[in-house]
C-alpha positions in Angstrom: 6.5 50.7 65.7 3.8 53.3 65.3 2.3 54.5 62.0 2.9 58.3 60.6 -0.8 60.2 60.2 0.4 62.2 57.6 3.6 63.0 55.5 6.3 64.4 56.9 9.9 65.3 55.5 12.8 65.0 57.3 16.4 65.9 56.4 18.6 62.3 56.8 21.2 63.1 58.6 23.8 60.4 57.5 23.1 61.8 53.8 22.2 65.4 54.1 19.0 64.4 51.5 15.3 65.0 52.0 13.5 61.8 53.1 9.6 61.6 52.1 7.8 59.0 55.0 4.7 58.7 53.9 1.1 59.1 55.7 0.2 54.6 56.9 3.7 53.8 56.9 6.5 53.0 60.0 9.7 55.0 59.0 13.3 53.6 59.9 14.1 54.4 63.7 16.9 56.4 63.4 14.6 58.8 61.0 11.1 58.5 63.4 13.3 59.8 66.1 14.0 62.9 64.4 10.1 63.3 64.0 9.0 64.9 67.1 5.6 66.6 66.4 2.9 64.4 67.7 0.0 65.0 65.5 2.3 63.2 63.1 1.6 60.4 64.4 -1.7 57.7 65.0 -3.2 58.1 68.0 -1.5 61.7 68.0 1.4 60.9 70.5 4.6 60.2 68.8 6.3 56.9 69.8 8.9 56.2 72.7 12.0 55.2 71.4 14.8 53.2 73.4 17.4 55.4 73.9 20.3 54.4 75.5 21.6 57.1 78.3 24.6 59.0 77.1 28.1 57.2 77.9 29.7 59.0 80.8 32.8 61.1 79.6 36.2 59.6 80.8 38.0 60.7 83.6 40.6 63.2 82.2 43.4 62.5 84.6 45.6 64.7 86.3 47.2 65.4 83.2 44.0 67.0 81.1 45.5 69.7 78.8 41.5 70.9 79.0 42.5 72.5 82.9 45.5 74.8 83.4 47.9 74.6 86.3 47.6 77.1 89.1 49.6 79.7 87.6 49.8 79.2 84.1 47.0 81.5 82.4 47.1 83.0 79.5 48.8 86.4 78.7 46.3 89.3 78.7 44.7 89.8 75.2 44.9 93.5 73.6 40.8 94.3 73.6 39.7 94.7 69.7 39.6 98.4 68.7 37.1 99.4 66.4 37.8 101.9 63.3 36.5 105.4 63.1 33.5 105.5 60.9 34.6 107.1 57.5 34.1 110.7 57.1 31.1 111.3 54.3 31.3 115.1 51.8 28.4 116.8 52.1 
């Protein structure tokens, strides 16, 4: 695992807190990935991290409720009308 430069912050995202990884040290994976800038890192490139490619999405089927059938679209929607501006005394 490579080495951090200098100190950089970075917002956990499994707690929603601000994590301090300090210049010399090797953060956690799952928070180097998250640190992108490379002149954080020694040797000023920031470290390739296994990722696996993302899991295909499933095949929906014929009967996805995501796709309409031919013919069934929604009604027409009323356009949104905006208010007259309010009349100001001079």
């Amino acid at each position: 695992m490579a080495r951090l430069a200098s100190t950089v912050y970075v917002l956990d995202p499994d707690t929603h807190q601000w994590v301090i990884c300090d210049a010399g040290t090797e953060p956690e994976p799952r928070l180097a990935a998250l640190i992108r800038t490379d002149s954080a890192w020694e040797g000023g490139e920031a470290p390739a991290l296994d990722a696996a490619p993302p899991a295909p999405d499933p095949d929906p089927g014929p009967n996805d409720p995501g796709t309409p059938e031919p013919g069934e679209t929604e009604p027409d929607k009323k356009p949104r009308t905006r208010r007259p501006a309010a009349k100001t005394d001079q």
